[in-house]
N, C-alpha and C positions, 0 to 999 in steps of 0.2 A: 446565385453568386458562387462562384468556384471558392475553392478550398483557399488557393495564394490570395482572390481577395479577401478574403473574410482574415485572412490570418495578417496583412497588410493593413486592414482597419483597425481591425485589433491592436497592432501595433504603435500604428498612430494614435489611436484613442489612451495606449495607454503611456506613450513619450508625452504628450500633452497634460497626463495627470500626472505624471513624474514632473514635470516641468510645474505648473501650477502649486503643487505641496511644495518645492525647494522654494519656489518663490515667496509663500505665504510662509516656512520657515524663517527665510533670511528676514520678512517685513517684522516679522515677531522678534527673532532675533535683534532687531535693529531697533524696535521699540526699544528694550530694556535697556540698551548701552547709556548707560547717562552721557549727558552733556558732552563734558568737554573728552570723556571716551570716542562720542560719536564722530569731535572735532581732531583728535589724535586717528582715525579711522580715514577720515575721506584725507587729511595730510598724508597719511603710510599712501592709500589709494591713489593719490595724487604723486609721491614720489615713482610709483612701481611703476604707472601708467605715463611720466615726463620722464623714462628712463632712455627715450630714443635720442634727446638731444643734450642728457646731465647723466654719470654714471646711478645707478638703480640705487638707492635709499639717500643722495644726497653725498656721494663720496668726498665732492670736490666741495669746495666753500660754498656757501649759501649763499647765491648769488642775488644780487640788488632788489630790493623788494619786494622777496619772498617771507615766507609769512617766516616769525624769529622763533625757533627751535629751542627746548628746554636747555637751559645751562648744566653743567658741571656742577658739583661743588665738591670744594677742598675742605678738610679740617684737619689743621693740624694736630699731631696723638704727641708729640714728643720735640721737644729741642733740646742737643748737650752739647757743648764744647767738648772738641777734640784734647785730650791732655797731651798727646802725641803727635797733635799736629799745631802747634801754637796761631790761635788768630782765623781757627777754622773752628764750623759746629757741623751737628749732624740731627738734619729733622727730618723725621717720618710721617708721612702724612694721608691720611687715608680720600679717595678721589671717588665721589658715586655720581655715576651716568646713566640717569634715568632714562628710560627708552628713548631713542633717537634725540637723546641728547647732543651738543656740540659746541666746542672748544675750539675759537678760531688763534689764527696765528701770534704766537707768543714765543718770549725767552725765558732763559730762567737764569740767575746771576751764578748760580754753579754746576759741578756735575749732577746727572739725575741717573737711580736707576730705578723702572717703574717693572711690576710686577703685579699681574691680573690675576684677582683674585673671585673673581665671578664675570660671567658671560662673556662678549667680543667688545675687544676694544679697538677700534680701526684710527692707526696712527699715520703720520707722513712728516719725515723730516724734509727739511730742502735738499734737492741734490736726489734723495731716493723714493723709493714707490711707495704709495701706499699700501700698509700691511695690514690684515687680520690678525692681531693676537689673542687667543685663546686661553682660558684660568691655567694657569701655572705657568705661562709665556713672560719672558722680559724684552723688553729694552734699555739702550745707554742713551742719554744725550751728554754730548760734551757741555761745558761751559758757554753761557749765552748762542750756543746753536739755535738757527730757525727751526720752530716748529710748527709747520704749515698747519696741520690743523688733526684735532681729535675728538672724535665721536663713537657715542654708542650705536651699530647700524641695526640695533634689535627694534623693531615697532612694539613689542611686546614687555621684551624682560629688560632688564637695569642689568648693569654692570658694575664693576668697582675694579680699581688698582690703589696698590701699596705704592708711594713713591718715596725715596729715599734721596734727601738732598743734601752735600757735603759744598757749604757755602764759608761765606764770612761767618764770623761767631758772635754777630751781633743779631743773630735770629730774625735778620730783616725781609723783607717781602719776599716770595717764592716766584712769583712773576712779574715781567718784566715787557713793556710792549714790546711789538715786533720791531 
Protein backbone atom coordinates (compact mmCIF):
# COMPACT_ATOMS: atom_id res chain seq x y z
CA UNK A 1 0.00 0.00 0.00
CA UNK A 2 1.77 3.39 -0.96
CA UNK A 3 2.43 6.01 1.53
CA UNK A 4 -1.08 8.50 0.30
CA UNK A 5 -3.04 5.29 0.83
CA UNK A 6 -2.02 4.40 4.17
CA UNK A 7 -2.20 8.24 5.18
CA UNK A 8 -5.83 8.56 3.36
CA UNK A 9 -7.02 5.53 5.61
CA UNK A 10 -5.67 6.84 8.39
CA UNK A 11 -7.59 9.81 7.80
CA UNK A 12 -10.63 8.24 7.30
CA UNK A 13 -10.29 6.06 10.27
CA UNK A 14 -9.70 8.86 12.20
CA UNK A 15 -12.82 11.49 10.74
CA UNK A 16 -14.88 8.49 11.63
CA UNK A 17 -13.76 8.37 15.33
CA UNK A 18 -13.88 12.22 15.47
CA UNK A 19 -17.34 11.84 14.28
CA UNK A 20 -18.46 8.87 16.70
CA UNK A 21 -16.92 10.72 20.24
CA UNK A 22 -18.96 14.17 19.21
CA UNK A 23 -21.80 11.92 18.66
CA UNK A 24 -21.61 9.96 21.84
CA UNK A 25 -20.86 13.39 23.57
CA UNK A 26 -23.95 15.23 22.29
CA UNK A 27 -26.12 11.70 23.23
CA UNK A 28 -24.60 12.15 26.92
CA UNK A 29 -25.01 15.67 26.63
CA UNK A 30 -28.59 15.26 25.90
CA UNK A 31 -29.22 12.73 28.57
CA UNK A 32 -28.61 15.09 31.29
CA UNK A 33 -30.73 18.17 30.05
CA UNK A 34 -33.89 17.72 31.97
CA UNK A 35 -37.21 17.72 30.67
CA UNK A 36 -38.53 20.58 29.88
CA UNK A 37 -34.72 22.05 29.00
CA UNK A 38 -34.76 19.30 26.40
CA UNK A 39 -38.28 20.72 25.29
CA UNK A 40 -36.93 24.55 25.33
CA UNK A 41 -33.80 22.69 23.05
CA UNK A 42 -35.70 21.03 19.98
CA UNK A 43 -38.26 24.59 20.13
CA UNK A 44 -34.66 27.05 19.79
CA UNK A 45 -33.82 23.92 17.14
CA UNK A 46 -37.04 24.13 15.63
CA UNK A 47 -36.91 28.00 15.37
CA UNK A 48 -33.25 28.21 13.78
CA UNK A 49 -34.05 25.20 11.48
CA UNK A 50 -38.03 27.03 10.36
CA UNK A 51 -36.01 30.21 9.72
CA UNK A 52 -36.32 29.79 5.86
CA UNK A 53 -39.98 30.75 5.84
CA UNK A 54 -40.50 32.90 9.60
CA UNK A 55 -37.49 35.44 10.59
CA UNK A 56 -34.69 33.05 12.76
CA UNK A 57 -35.87 32.90 16.63
CA UNK A 58 -39.47 33.88 15.94
CA UNK A 59 -39.11 37.64 15.12
CA UNK A 60 -42.44 38.10 13.74
CA UNK A 61 -45.66 36.97 16.04
CA UNK A 62 -46.09 33.50 16.80
CA UNK A 63 -48.09 32.51 14.16
CA UNK A 64 -51.32 30.04 14.62
CA UNK A 65 -50.66 27.09 16.34
CA UNK A 66 -47.37 27.05 17.14
CA UNK A 67 -46.54 25.72 20.32
CA UNK A 68 -47.14 29.23 23.14
CA UNK A 69 -43.76 30.81 24.22
CA UNK A 70 -42.86 31.78 27.80
CA UNK A 71 -44.64 35.20 28.84
CA UNK A 72 -43.31 38.22 30.10
CA UNK A 73 -43.90 39.39 33.44
CA UNK A 74 -44.44 42.88 34.77
CA UNK A 75 -44.22 43.87 38.64
CA UNK A 76 -44.79 46.91 39.48
CA UNK A 77 -41.69 48.74 42.09
CA UNK A 78 -43.53 52.15 42.48
CA UNK A 79 -46.65 54.46 41.71
CA UNK A 80 -46.64 58.46 42.80
CA UNK A 81 -48.69 61.10 41.55
CA UNK A 82 -47.30 63.83 39.86
CA UNK A 83 -47.50 67.10 42.28
CA UNK A 84 -46.72 69.12 39.08
CA UNK A 85 -48.60 67.69 36.90
CA UNK A 86 -52.20 67.47 38.49
CA UNK A 87 -54.31 64.19 37.57
CA UNK A 88 -51.07 62.40 36.32
CA UNK A 89 -48.83 59.55 38.26
CA UNK A 90 -45.73 58.01 37.56
CA UNK A 91 -45.09 54.08 37.72
CA UNK A 92 -41.98 52.22 37.36
CA UNK A 93 -42.00 48.95 36.64
CA UNK A 94 -39.73 46.29 36.37
CA UNK A 95 -40.44 43.67 32.95
CA UNK A 96 -38.38 39.97 33.00
CA UNK A 97 -38.15 37.96 29.70
CA UNK A 98 -37.21 34.65 30.33
CA UNK A 99 -35.37 33.10 27.39
CA UNK A 100 -37.45 33.51 24.28
CA UNK A 101 -39.93 34.89 25.99
CA UNK A 102 -43.00 36.96 24.08
CA UNK A 103 -45.22 39.78 24.43
CA UNK A 104 -47.77 40.11 21.65
CA UNK A 105 -49.47 43.17 20.49
CA UNK A 106 -50.48 45.68 23.19
CA UNK A 107 -51.07 49.48 24.18
CA UNK A 108 -50.47 51.09 27.06
CA UNK A 109 -52.89 54.18 28.24
CA UNK A 110 -49.86 56.49 28.61
CA UNK A 111 -46.28 57.59 27.70
CA UNK A 112 -43.74 54.80 28.09
CA UNK A 113 -39.98 54.87 28.36
CA UNK A 114 -38.33 51.41 28.75
CA UNK A 115 -34.91 50.93 29.52
CA UNK A 116 -32.81 47.42 29.33
CA UNK A 117 -31.41 46.38 31.94
CA UNK A 118 -29.96 42.94 31.02
CA UNK A 119 -29.66 40.88 27.77
CA UNK A 120 -31.65 41.64 24.17
CA UNK A 121 -34.86 42.85 24.05
CA UNK A 122 -36.35 42.81 20.52
CA UNK A 123 -39.00 45.47 20.03
CA UNK A 124 -41.48 46.67 17.12
CA UNK A 125 -43.67 49.47 17.20
CA UNK A 126 -46.32 49.88 14.17
CA UNK A 127 -45.07 51.81 11.32
CA UNK A 128 -41.23 50.79 12.26
CA UNK A 129 -38.74 47.91 12.14
CA UNK A 130 -37.95 45.60 14.38
CA UNK A 131 -35.12 46.54 16.84
CA UNK A 132 -32.50 44.73 18.92
CA UNK A 133 -31.98 46.67 22.14
CA UNK A 134 -29.15 46.11 24.18
CA UNK A 135 -28.52 46.73 28.40
CA UNK A 136 -28.41 50.23 28.77
CA UNK A 137 -30.49 50.89 25.34
CA UNK A 138 -34.11 52.90 25.50
CA UNK A 139 -37.05 53.44 23.87
CA UNK A 140 -40.20 55.89 23.76
CA UNK A 141 -43.86 54.83 23.14
CA UNK A 142 -46.30 57.63 22.86
CA UNK A 143 -49.59 57.31 24.46
CA UNK A 144 -51.72 54.21 23.37
CA UNK A 145 -49.34 53.58 20.40
CA UNK A 146 -49.35 49.94 18.75
CA UNK A 147 -46.96 47.81 19.97
CA UNK A 148 -46.69 44.92 17.59
CA UNK A 149 -44.84 42.80 19.73
CA UNK A 150 -41.76 42.13 22.30
CA UNK A 151 -39.66 39.45 23.02
CA UNK A 152 -36.57 37.91 24.46
CA UNK A 153 -34.71 36.38 21.18
CA UNK A 154 -32.02 34.70 23.70
CA UNK A 155 -32.82 30.66 23.76
CA UNK A 156 -30.54 30.81 26.66
CA UNK A 157 -30.25 33.89 29.02
CA UNK A 158 -33.38 36.21 30.42
CA UNK A 159 -33.59 39.68 29.91
CA UNK A 160 -35.23 42.48 31.80
CA UNK A 161 -36.22 46.32 31.24
CA UNK A 162 -37.09 49.20 33.58
CA UNK A 163 -40.36 50.70 32.17
CA UNK A 164 -41.35 53.99 33.32
CA UNK A 165 -45.20 55.08 32.69
CA UNK A 166 -46.55 58.66 33.18
CA UNK A 167 -50.42 57.88 32.99
CA UNK A 168 -53.58 58.87 34.84
CA UNK A 169 -53.00 59.09 38.69
CA UNK A 170 -55.38 56.59 39.48
CA UNK A 171 -52.58 53.93 39.05
CA UNK A 172 -54.83 51.85 36.73
CA UNK A 173 -53.74 49.11 34.42
CA UNK A 174 -50.44 49.36 32.31
CA UNK A 175 -51.80 47.46 29.41
CA UNK A 176 -54.21 47.81 27.24
CA UNK A 177 -55.48 45.42 24.30
CA UNK A 178 -54.32 46.08 20.83
Amino acid sequence: MSIAARLSSRASRHAVALSLAALALGAAAWALVPHAGKQATVAWLDDLCSSVTRPMFASAPTPEGSASRPQTTVRPLSCEPLPNVPGKSITTALVEFPPLAYTPAHRHPGSVQAVVVSGTVRSQMAGGPAVDYQTGQTWFEPPRALHLFAENPDPVKPASLIATFIADSDCGPLVLPP
